[in-house]
C-alpha positions as CSV (number, residue, x, y, z in Angstrom):
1,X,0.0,0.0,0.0
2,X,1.8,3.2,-0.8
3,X,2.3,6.0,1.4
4,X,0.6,9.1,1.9
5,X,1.8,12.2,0.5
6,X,2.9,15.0,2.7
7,X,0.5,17.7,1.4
8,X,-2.2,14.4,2.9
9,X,-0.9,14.5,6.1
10,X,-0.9,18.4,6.5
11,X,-4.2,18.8,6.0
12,X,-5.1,15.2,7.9
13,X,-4.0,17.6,10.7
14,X,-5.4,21.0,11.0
15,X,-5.8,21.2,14.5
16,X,-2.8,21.5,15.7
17,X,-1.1,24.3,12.7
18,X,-4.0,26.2,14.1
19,X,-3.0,25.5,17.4
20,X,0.7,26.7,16.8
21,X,-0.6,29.7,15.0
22,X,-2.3,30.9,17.9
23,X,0.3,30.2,20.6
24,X,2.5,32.6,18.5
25,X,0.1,35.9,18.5
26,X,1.6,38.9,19.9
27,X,5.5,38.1,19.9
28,X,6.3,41.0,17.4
29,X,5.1,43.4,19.7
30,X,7.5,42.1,22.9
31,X,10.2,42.4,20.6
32,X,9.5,45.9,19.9
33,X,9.1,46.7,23.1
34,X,12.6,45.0,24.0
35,X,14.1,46.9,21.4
36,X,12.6,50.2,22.2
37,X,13.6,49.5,25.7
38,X,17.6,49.1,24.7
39,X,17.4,52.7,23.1
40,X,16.0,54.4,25.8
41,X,18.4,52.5,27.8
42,X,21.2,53.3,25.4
43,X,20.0,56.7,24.6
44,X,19.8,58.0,28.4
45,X,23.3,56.2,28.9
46,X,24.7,58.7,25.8
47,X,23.2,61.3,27.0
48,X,24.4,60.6,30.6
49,X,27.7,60.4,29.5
50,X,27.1,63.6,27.1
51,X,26.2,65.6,30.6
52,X,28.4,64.6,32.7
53,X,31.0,64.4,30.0
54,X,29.8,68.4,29.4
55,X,30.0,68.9,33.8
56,X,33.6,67.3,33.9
57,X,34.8,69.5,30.8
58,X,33.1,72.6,32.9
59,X,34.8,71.5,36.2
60,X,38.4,71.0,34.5
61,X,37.8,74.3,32.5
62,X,37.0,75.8,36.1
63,X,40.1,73.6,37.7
64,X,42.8,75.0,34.8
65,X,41.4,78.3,35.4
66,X,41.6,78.4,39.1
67,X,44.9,77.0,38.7
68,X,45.8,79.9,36.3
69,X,44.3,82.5,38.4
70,X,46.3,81.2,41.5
71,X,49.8,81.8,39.4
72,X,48.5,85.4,38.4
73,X,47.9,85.8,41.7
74,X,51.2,85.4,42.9
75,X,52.8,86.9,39.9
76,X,50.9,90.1,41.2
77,X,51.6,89.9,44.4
78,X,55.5,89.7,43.7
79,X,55.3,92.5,41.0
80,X,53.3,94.5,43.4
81,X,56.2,93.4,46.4
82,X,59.1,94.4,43.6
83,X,57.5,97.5,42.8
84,X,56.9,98.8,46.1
85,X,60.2,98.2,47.7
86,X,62.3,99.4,44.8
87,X,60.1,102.4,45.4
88,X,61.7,102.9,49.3
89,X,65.0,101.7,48.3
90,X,64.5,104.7,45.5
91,X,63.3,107.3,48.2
92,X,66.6,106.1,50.0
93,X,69.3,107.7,49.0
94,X,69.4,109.9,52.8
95,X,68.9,106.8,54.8
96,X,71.5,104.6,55.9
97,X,72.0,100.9,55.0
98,X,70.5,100.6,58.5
99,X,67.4,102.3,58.0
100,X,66.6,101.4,54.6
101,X,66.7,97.3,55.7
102,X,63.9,98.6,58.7
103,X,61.7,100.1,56.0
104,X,62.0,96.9,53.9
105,X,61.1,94.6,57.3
106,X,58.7,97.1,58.1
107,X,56.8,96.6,54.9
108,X,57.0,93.2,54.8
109,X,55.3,92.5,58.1
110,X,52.6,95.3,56.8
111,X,51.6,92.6,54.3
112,X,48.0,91.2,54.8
113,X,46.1,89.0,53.1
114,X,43.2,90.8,51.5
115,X,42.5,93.5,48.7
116,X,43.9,96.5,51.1
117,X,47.5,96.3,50.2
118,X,47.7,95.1,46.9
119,X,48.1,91.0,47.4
120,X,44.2,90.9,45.9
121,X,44.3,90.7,42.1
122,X,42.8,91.2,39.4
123,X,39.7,89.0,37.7
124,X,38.9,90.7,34.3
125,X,40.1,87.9,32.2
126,X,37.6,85.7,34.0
127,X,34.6,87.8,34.8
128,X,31.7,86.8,32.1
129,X,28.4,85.9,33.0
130,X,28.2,83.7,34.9
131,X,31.4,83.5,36.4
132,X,32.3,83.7,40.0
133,X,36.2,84.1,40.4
134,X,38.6,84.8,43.1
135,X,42.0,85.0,43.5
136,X,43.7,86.4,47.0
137,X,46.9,85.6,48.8
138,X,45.5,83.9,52.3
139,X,48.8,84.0,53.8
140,X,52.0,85.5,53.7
141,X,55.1,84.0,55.4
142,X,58.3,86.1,56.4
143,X,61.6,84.9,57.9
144,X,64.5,86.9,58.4
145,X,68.0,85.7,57.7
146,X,71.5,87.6,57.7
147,X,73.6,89.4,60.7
148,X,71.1,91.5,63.3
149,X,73.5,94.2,63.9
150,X,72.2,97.8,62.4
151,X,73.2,98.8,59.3
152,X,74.3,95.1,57.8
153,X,72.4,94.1,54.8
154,X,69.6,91.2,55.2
155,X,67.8,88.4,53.5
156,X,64.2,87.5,53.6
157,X,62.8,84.6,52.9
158,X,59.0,85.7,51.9
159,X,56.4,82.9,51.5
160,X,53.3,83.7,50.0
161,X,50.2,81.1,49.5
162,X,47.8,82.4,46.9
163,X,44.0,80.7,46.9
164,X,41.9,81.1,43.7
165,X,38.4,80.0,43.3
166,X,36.5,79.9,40.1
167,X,32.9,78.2,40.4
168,X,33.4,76.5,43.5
169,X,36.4,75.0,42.2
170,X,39.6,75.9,44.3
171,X,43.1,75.5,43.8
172,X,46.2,76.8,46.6
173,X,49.5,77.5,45.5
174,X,52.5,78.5,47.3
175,X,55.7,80.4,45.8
176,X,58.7,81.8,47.9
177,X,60.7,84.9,47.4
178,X,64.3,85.6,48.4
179,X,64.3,89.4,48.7
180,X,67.7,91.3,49.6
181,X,69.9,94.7,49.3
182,X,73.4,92.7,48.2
183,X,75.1,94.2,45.6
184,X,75.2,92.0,42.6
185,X,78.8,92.1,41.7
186,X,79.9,90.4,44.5
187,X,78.0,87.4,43.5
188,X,80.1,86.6,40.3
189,X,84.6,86.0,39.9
190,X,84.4,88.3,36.3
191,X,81.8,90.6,35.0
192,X,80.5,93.4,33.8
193,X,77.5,95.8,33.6
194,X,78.1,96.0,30.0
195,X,80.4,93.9,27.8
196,X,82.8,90.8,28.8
197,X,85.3,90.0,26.3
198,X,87.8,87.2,27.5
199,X,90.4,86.3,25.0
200,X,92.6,83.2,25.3
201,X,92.5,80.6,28.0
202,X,92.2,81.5,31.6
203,X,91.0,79.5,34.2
204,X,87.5,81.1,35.9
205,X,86.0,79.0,38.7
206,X,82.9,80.4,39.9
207,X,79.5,82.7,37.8
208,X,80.7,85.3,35.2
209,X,77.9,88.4,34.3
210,X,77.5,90.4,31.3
211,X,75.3,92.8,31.3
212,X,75.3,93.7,27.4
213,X,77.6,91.4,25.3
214,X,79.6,88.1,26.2
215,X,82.4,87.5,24.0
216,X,85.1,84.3,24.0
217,X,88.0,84.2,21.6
218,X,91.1,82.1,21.4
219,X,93.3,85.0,20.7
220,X,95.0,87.1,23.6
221,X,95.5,91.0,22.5
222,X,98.6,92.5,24.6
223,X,101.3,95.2,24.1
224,X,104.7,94.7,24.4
225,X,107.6,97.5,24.0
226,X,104.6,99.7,22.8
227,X,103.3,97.6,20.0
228,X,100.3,95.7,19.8
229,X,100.8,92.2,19.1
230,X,98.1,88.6,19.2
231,X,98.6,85.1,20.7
232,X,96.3,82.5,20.5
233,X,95.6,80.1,23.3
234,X,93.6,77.9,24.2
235,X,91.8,76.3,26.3
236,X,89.0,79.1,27.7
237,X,87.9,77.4,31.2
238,X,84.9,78.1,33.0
239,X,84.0,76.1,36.0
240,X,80.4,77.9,36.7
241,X,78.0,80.2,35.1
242,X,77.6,81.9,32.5
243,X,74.9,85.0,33.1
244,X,74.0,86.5,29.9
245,X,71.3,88.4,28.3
246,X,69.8,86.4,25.7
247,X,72.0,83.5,23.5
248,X,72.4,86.0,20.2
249,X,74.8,88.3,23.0
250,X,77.3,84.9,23.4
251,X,79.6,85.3,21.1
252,X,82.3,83.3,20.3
253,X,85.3,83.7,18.0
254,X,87.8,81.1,16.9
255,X,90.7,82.4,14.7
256,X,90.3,83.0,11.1
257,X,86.7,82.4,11.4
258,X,83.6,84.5,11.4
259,X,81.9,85.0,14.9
260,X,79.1,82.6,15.4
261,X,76.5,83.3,18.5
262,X,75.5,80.2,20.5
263,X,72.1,80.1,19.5
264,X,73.2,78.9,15.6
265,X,74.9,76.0,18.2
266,X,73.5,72.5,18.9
267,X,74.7,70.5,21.7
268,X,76.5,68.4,19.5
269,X,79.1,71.5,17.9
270,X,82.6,71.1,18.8
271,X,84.2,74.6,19.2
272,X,87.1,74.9,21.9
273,X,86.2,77.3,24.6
274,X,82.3,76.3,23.9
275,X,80.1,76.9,27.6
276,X,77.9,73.9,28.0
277,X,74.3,75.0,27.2
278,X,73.1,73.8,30.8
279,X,75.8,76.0,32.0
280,X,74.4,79.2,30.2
281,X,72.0,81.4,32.3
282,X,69.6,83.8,31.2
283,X,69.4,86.8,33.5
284,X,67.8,90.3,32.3
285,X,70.4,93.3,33.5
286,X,67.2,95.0,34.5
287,X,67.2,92.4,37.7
288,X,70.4,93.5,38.6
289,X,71.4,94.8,42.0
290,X,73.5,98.0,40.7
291,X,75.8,99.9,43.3
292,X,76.2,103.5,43.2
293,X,79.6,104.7,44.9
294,X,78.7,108.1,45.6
295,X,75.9,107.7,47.2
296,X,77.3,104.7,49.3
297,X,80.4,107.2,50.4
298,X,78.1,109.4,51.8
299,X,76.6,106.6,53.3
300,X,79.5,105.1,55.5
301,X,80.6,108.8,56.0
302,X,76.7,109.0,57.9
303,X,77.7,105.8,59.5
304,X,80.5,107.0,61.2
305,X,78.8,110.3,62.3
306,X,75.5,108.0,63.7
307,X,72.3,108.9,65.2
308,X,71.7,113.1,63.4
309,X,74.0,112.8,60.2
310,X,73.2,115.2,57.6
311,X,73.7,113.8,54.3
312,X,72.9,116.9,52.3
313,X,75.4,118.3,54.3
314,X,77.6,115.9,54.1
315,X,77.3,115.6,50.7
316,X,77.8,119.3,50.1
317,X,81.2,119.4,52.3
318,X,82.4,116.7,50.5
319,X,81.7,118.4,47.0
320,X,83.5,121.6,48.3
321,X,86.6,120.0,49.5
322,X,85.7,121.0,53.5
323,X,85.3,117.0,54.6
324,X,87.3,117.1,57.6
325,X,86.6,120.5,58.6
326,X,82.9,119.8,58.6
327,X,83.3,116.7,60.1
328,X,86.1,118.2,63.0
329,X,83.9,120.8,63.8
330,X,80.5,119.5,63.9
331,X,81.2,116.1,65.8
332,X,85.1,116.4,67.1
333,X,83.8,114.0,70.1
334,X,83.1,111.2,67.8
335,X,86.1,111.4,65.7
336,X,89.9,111.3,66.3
337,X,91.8,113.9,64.1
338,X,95.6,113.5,64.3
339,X,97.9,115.7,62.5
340,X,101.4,113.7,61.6
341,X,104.2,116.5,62.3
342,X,107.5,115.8,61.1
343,X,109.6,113.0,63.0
344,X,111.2,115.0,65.9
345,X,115.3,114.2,66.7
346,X,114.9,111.6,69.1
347,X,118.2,113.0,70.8
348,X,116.3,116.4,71.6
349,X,116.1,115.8,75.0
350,X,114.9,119.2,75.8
351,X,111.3,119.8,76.9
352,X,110.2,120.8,74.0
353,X,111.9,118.1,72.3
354,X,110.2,115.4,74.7
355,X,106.9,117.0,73.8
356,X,107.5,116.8,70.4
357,X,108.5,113.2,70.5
358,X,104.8,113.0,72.1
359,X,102.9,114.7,70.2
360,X,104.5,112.7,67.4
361,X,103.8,108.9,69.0
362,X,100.1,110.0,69.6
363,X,99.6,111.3,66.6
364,X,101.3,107.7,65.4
365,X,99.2,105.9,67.8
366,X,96.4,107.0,66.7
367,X,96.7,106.5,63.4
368,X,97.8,102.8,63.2
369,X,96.0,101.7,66.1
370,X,92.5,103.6,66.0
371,X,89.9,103.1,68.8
372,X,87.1,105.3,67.2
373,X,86.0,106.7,63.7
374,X,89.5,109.2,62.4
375,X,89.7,111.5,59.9
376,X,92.6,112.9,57.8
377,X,94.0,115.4,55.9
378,X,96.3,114.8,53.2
379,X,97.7,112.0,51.7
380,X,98.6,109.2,53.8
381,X,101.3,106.8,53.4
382,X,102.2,103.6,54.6
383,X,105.6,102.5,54.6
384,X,105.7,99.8,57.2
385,X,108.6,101.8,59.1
386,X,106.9,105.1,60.5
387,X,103.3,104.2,59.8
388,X,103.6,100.0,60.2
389,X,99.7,100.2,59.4
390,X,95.9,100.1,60.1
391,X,94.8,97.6,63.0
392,X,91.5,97.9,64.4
393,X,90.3,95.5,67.2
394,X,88.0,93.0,65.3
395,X,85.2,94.4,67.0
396,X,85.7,98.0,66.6
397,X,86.2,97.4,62.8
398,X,82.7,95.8,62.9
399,X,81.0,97.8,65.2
400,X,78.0,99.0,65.3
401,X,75.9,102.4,64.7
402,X,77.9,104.8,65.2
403,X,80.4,102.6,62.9
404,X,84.4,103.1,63.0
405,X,85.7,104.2,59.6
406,X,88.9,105.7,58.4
407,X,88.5,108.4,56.7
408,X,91.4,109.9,54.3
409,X,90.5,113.4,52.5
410,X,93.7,113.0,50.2
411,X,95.4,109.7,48.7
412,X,96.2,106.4,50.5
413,X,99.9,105.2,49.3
414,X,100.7,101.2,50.8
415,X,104.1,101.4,49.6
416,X,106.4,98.4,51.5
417,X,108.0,97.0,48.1
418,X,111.1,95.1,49.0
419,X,110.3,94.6,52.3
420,X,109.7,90.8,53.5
421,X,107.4,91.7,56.6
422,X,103.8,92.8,55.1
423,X,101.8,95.5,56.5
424,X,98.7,95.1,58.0
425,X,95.0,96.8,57.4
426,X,92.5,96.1,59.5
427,X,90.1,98.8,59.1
428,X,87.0,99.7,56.7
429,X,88.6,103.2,55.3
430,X,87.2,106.0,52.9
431,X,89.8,107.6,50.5
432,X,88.6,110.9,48.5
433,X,91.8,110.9,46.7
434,X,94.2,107.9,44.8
435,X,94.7,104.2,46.0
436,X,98.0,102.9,45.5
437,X,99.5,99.5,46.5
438,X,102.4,97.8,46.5
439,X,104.5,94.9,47.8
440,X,103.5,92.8,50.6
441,X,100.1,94.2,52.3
442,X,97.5,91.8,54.8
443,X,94.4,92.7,54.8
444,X,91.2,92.8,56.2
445,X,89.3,95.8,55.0
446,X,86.8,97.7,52.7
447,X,88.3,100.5,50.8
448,X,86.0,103.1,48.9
449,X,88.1,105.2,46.8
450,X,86.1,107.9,45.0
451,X,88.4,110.1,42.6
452,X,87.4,109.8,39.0
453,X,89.9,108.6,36.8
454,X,90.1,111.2,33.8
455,X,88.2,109.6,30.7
456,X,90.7,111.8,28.5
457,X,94.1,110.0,29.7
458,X,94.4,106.4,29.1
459,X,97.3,106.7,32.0
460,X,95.2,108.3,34.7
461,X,93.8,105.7,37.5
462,X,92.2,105.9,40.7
463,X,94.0,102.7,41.9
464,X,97.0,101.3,41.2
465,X,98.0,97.4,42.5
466,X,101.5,97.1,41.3
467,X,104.6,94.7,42.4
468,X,102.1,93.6,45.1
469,X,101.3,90.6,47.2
470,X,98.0,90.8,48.6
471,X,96.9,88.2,51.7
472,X,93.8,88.0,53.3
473,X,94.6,89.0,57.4
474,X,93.0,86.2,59.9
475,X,91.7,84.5,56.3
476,X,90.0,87.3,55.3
477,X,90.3,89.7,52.0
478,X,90.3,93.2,50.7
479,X,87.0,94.6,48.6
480,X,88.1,97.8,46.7
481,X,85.0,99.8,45.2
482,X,86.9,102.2,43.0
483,X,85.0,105.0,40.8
484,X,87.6,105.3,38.6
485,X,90.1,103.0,37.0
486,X,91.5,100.4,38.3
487,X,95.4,99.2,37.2
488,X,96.7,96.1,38.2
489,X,100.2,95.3,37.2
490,X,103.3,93.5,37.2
491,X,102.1,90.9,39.4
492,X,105.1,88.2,38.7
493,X,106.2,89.4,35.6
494,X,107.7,87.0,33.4
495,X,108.2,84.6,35.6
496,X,106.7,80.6,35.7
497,X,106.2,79.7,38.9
498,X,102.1,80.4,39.7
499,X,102.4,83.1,42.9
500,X,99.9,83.3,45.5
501,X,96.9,84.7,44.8
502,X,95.6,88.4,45.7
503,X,92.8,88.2,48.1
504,X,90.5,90.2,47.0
505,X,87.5,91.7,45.1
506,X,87.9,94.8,43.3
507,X,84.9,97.2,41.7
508,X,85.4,99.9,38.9
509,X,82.7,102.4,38.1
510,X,84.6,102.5,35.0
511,X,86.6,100.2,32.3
512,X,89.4,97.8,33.2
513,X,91.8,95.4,31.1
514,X,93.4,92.5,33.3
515,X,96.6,90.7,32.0
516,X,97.7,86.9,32.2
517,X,100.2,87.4,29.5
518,X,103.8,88.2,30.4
519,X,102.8,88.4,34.2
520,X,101.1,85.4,35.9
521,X,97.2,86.9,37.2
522,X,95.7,84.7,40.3
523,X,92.8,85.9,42.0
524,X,91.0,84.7,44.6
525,X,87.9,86.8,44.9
526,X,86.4,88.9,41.9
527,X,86.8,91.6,39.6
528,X,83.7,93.4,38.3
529,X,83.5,96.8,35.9
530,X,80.4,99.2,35.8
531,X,81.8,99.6,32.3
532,X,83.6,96.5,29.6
533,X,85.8,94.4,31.2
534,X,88.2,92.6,29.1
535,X,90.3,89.5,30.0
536,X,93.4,88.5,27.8
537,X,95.6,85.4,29.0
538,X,97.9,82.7,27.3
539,X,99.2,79.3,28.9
540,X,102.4,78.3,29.0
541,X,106.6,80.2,29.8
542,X,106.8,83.1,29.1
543,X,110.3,85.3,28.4
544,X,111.0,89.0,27.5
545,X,111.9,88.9,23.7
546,X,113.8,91.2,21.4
547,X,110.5,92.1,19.9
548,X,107.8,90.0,21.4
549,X,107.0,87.8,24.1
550,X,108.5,84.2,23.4
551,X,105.8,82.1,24.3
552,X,106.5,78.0,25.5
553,X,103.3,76.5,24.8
554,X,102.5,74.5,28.7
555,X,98.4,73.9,29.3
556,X,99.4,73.4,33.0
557,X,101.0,77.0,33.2
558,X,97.6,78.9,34.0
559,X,98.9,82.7,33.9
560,X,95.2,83.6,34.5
561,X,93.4,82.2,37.1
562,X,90.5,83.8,38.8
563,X,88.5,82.0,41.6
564,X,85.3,82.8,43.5
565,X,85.4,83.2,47.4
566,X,82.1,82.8,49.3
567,X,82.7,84.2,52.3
568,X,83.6,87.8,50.8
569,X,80.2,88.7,52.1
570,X,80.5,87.8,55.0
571,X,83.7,89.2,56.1
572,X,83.0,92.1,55.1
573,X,79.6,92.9,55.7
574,X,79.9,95.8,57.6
575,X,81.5,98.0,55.0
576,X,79.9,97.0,51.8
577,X,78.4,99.2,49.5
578,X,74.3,100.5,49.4
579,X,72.3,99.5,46.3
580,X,69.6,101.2,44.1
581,X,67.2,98.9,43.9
582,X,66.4,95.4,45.6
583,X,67.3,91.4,44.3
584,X,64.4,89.7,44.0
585,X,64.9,85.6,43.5
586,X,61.6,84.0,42.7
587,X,61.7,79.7,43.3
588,X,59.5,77.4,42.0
589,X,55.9,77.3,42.3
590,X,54.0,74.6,44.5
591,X,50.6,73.4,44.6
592,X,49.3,72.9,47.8
């Protein structure tokens, strides 16, 4: 019997197709549903993310602003700080180092958090509608660092936390700010307030400064026998700093080539005498602590007088040439005021002989072994015979307001060449006239020497260091501010043994040329010129020649060597110069 066929058995069933059919009803619609269900699901997650992705964007917009307001905040504050005390400092030229470091204190304490004094800034940039912005300092730290006695410059240390709110976001930041009256020049070994030019290879250990153009060459420019004549040696050593304007005012210059300025240099360049880019500094001369000599004569003059000193007056006396009589007259109690008479005959052994002989040994006493302030009139000379020296007790040198100072209305001549005993200068002394020094000389002392050296004669100088050895006394040094030239000379002429170095740190209102060429240079200490300062030194023997200078080529024979010594300030805080305006250090920024 054959089978049925399928289409048979389909329709031998109808009950349950129908059945089937009915259980289905209605599923399309569940799957809608679902479906509809996963887009709202899916759209309120995008949209959920698009809001909150639209709140974070706002609160990091309001978080980078508030950070951005907090630095402009301090920026303010330390531009309002700058302003402000450069403004006393420049309304101090009749105040003493003393009272000019109380006005700065005093103004710092002053400073409050809030709009009053300034430390409240600005919020145009920020205020739109909308907007709610704030930027304050909340707190303002000071410490004091330096010597306490009166009239020796300080440090602050001034610590200012700046709080800036924008929408309910806040951000804190803290910055500190080394503020203080130290002349610059004694920060660096070499430099100048306008151009540096060092030619050759001397050895520099320590920061060099110029305040217009640095320029290193491998070619020494000397005179010899009244010619001028070149040498080139190499290598240029600097173990420090170089402070310069911008890197298009480093210029360098290798013989026979054209000068090249180190920003057309990469890291990779080989050039002898090159700085290493990490050791190149960028520091704007308007920054720079500038010392004015006058004005800080005047000053120590005021200093010794104390408590009433007319600087106007004093100032006026000094102008006219009547100094000492002012000074003698108006204060003779505070002053000593010997007059040196001729040596008497020591074999007059009459009385008027004996008081003679007095007089004279007073007068002597006096004058090499002060107890007070003394003033002079004339030129003074030390010869380590009559006049052995200057020896204040330690403490008298550094005393206090009134402070002791030496003061010479004439020249001071050091003159002990060929003698093997040195003299001795322990005293802070101020010279109207010429500085001259030679042979062996200790000291321990600040000299201010304020003739101006005549711009018409290339021979005319205010001080001269010639044929001299100069030792620190009790490890300490010389600092000689000199408005006019400064010549130093002869120092081991044409010899190859590397002498001792001079212990000191010398200052010219004006131009200077230092020398390692035929004579052997070593400083320990600094030199710095108001005006160019040039440097030309070889390496190596050197001989007197028929002509020239016959040269030995020797890299270990340094004939210039110039190193830094830190404790100059120190040593001689108490006689160091005033400034016109303050230093002002800023350090990194830190979020709280």
């Amino acid at each position: 019997m054959s089978e049925p066929s399928q289409r048979h058995i389909i329709y031998k069933r109808p009950g349950v197709a129908a059945r089937r059919f009915r259980e289905e009803q209605g599923s399309a619609l569940v799957l809608v549903m679902f479906i509809v269900l996963l887009l709202t699901i899916l759209g309120l997650s995008v949209l959920s993310a698009a809001v909150g992705g639209a709140q974070r964007t706002e609160t990091r917009k309001n978080d980078v602003q508030s950070l951005h307001l907090a630095e402009k905040t301090l920026d303010e504050a330390i531009a309002y700080i700058t302003a402000s005390l450069n403004k006393e400092v420049g309304k101090s030229v009749d105040l003493s180092q003393g009272e000019l470091d109380g006005k700065i204190a005093n103004f710092l304490q002053s400073l409050q958090a809030g709009g009053s004094n300034g430390l409240l800034v600005s919020t145009d940039l920020l205020q739109t509608e909308g907007v709610t912005a704030v930027g304050k300092i909340v707190k303002v730290n000071s410490v004091k660092s330096g010597p306490a006695q009166a009239g020796q410059s300080v440090s602050y240390r001034l610590t200012l936390t700046a709080e800036a709110d924008v929408n309910g976001v806040t951000r804190t930041l803290s910055q500190t700010v080394v503020i203080d009256t130290f002349p610059d020049f004694l920060k660096y070994t070499l430099g100048s307030e306008n151009n540096l030019t060092i030619n050759g290879s001397p050895y520099i250990q320590g920061n060099i400064y110029a305040g217009n153009t640095l320029t290193i060459s491998d070619t020494a420019l000397y005179k010899y026998k009244t010619r001028d004549h070149s040498f080139v040696s190499k290598p240029f050593e600097l173990s420090g700093e170089a402070h310069v304007q911008s890197l298009n005012k480093l210029v360098y210059q290798e013989q026979d080539k054209q000068p090249v300025t180190a920003d057309k240099l990469s890291s990779s360049t080989s050039m002898t005498g090159k700085i290493p880019q990490q050791n190149v500094k960028i520091k704007s001369h308007r920054s720079f602590v500038e010392v004015n000599v006058e004005y800080s004569f005047i000053d120590k003059i005021a200093e010794a007088v104390g408590a009433g000193a007319d600087r106007k007056k004093i100032s006026e006396n000094l102008a006219s040439g009547n100094l000492i009589n002012y000074l003698g007259t108006n204060y003779q109690s505070i002053f000593d005021h010997p007059v040196l008479p001729s040596k008497p005959d020591p074999a007059d052994t009459s009385e008027q002989g004996k008081k003679n002989l007095t007089d004279y040994n007073t007068a002597v006493q006096q004058l090499t072994q002060p107890s007070k302030s003394v003033i002079y009139k004339g030129n003074l000379t030390l010869d380590g015979t009559e006049l052995s020296g200057i020896n204040y007790r330690q403490s008298a040198k550094n005393s206090t307001s009134p402070r002791n100072w030496y003061i010479i209305d004439g020249d001071l001549i050091i003159n002990n060449y060929g003698n093997a005993t040195p003299i001795q200068v322990r005293a802070n002394i101020l010279v109207t006239g010429k500085v001259e020094i030679r042979g062996k000389v200790e000291f321990d002392s600040t000299i201010f020497a304020l003739r101006a050296s005549s711009p018409d004669s290339a021979e005319d100088y205010t001080t001269i260091v010639e044929d001299a050895s100069i030792k620190g006394l009790n490890n300490k040094e010389l600092v000689l501010i000199s408005q006019g030239r400064i010549l130093i000379n002869r120092l081991a002429a044409f010899t190859n043994n590397e002498p001792a170095p001079l212990d000191a740190f010398f200052y010219t209102d004006s131009d200077a040329k230092l020398y390692g060429v035929g004579s052997i240079f070593s400083l320990s200490g600094g030199f710095f010129a108001k005006g160019d300062l040039t440097i030309n030194a070889v390496r190596g023997s050197a001989a007197e020649g028929t002509g020239d200078i016959s040269f030995t080529a020797n890299n270990s024979l340094t004939r210039f060597k110039a190193t830094y010594n830190n404790q100059i300030f120190n040593d001689q805080q108490a006689g160091l110069p005033r400034v016109n305006t303050v230093n002002i250090r800023v350090e990194g920024v830190k979020l709280n």
